[in-house]
C-alpha positions as CSV (number, residue, x, y, z in Angstrom):
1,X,-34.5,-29.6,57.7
2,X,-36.5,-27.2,59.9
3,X,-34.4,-24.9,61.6
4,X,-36.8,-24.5,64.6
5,X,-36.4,-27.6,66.6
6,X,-38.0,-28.1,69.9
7,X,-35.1,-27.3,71.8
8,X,-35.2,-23.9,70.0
9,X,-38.9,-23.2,70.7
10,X,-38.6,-24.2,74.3
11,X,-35.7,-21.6,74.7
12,X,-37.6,-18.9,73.1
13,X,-40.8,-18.9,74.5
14,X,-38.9,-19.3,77.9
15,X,-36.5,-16.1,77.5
16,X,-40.6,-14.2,76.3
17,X,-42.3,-15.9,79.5
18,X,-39.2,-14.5,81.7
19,X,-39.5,-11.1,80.2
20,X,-43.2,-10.8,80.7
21,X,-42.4,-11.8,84.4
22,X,-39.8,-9.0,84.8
23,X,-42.2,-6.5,83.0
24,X,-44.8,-7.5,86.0
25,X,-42.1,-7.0,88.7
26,X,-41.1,-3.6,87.5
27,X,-44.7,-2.8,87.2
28,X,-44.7,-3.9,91.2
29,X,-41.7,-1.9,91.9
30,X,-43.2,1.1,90.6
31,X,-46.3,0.5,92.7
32,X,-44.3,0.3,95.5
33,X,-42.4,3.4,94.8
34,X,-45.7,5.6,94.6
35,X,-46.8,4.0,98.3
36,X,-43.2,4.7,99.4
37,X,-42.7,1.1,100.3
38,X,-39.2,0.5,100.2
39,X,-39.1,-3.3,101.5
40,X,-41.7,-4.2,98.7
41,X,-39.4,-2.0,95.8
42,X,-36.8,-3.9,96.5
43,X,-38.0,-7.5,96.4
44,X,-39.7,-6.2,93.3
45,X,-36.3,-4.9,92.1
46,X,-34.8,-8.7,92.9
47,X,-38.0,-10.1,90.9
48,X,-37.4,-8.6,87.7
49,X,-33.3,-8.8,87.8
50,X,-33.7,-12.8,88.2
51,X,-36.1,-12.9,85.7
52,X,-34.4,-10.7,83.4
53,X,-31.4,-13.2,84.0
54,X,-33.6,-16.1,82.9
55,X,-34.7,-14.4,80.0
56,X,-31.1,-13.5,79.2
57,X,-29.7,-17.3,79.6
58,X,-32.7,-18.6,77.8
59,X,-32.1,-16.6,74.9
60,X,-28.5,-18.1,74.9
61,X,-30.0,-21.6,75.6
62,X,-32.1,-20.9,72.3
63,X,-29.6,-19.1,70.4
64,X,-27.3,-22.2,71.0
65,X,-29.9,-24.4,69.8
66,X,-30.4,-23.2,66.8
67,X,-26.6,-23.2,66.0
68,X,-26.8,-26.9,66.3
69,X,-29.8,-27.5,64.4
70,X,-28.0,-25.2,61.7
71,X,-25.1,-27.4,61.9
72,X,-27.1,-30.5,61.6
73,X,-29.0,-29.0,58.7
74,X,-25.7,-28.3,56.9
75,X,-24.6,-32.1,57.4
76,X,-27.6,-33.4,56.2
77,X,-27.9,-31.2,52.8
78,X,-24.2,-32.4,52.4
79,X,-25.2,-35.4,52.7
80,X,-28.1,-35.5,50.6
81,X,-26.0,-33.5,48.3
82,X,-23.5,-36.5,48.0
83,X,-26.1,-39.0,47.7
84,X,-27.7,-36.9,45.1
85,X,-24.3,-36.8,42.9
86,X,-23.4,-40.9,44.2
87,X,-26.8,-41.4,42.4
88,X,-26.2,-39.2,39.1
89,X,-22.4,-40.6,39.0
90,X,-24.0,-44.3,39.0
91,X,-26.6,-43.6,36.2
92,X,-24.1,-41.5,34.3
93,X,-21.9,-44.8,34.3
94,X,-24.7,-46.9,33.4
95,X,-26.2,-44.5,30.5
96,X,-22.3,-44.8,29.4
97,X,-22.5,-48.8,29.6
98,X,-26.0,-48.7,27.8
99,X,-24.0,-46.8,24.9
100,X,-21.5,-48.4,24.7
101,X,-23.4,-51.9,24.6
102,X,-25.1,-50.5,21.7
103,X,-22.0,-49.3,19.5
104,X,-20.8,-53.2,20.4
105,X,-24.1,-54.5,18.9
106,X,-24.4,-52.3,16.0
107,X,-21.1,-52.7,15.5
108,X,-21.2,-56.8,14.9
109,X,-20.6,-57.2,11.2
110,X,-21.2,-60.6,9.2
111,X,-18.3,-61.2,6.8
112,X,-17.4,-63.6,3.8
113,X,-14.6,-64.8,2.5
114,X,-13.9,-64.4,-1.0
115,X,-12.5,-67.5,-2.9
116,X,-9.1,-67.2,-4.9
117,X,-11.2,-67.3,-7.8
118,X,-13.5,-64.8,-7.0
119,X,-10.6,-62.4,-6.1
120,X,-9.3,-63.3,-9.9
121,X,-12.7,-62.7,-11.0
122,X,-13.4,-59.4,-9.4
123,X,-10.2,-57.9,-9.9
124,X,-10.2,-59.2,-13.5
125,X,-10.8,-56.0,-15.6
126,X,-12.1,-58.0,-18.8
127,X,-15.1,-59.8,-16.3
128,X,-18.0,-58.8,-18.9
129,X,-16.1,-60.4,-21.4
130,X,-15.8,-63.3,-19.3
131,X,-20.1,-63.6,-19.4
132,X,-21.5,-63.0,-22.8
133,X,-24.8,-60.6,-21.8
134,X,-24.8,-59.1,-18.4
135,X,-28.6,-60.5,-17.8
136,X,-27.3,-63.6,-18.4
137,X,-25.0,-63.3,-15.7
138,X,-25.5,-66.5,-13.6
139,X,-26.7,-66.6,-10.2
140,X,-23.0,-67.4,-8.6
141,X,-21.4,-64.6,-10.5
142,X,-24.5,-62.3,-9.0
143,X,-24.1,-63.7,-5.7
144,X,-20.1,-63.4,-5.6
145,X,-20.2,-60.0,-7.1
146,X,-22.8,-58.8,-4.8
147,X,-20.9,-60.4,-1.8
148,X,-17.4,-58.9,-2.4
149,X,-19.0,-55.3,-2.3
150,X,-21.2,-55.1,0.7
151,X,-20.9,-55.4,4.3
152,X,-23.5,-56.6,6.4
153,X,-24.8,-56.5,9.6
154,X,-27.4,-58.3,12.1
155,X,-29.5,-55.2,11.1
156,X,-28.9,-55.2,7.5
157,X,-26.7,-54.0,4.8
158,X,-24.9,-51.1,6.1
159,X,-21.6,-50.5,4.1
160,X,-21.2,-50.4,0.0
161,X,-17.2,-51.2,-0.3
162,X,-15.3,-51.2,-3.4
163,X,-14.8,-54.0,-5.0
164,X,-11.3,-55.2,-3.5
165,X,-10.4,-58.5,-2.6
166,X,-8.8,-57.0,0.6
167,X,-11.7,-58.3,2.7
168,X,-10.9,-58.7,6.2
169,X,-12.6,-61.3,8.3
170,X,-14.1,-60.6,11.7
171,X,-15.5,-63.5,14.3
């Protein structure tokens, strides 16, 4: 905020117009004083003390003036100032809800739950001997095996996980 208000101005070029009048009045009482005129130094005399006065209380009226429009400055940066941090506090807490949206989503996992018999046959230790040649492994025994290991998510596979039957299920 501008600290020179109208109300400011007004005082100072009053107290300046004021002096300038009492400079002409002492300029009239010295005049005077050369001619001897005594009656014309002191109305001259009474000119410039009134309009030194002015000048005086219109400084005052300006110097007052800008007090207040320094107080009102003050209030308004202080309030700006609060609006500024109302603002940063209300992105912060969004930003905060935007993270913590996206630990929620990536953090959505698609489980499965392995049979009895796939638990036997994962934790059996003698599983090769189970399946003559490992290629031919049939497509269940793949798809079990491959299941019982990995985690997934909506994104992808994300988590290798030893082969345990300790699987636990989350909806």
């Amino acid at each position: 905020m501008n600290l020179i208000t109208s109300s400011v101005t007004q005082g100072l070029v009053r107290a300046d117009l004021f002096m300038k009048l009492s400079d002409v009045s002492i300029g009239v009482y010295y005049k005077a004083k050369a001619k001897g005129d005594k009656a014309a130094m002191q109305q001259a005399a009474g000119y410039a003390a009134d309009s030194m006065g002015s000048a005086v209380k219109s400084s005052k009226d300006a110097q007052k003036a800008l007090k207040e429009a320094e107080k009102k400055a003050k209030e308004q940066a202080k309030a700006e100032q609060e609006e500024t941090l109302e603002e940063r506090c209300k992105k912060a807490a969004e930003d905060k809800k935007d993270q913590q949206e996206a630990v929620r989503e990536r953090s959505r996992v698609d489980t499965v739950e392995v049979s009895e018999e796939g638990k036997v046959y994962i934790d059996s230790k003698d599983r090769a001997k189970s399946v003559e040649d490992a290629e031919k492994e049939s497509e269940s025994h793949k798809i079990i095996k491959d299941t019982a290991v990995q985690t997934y998510t909506s994104e992808g596979k994300i988590n290798s996980l030893a082969a345990d039957h300790k699987v636990s299920v989350t909806v």
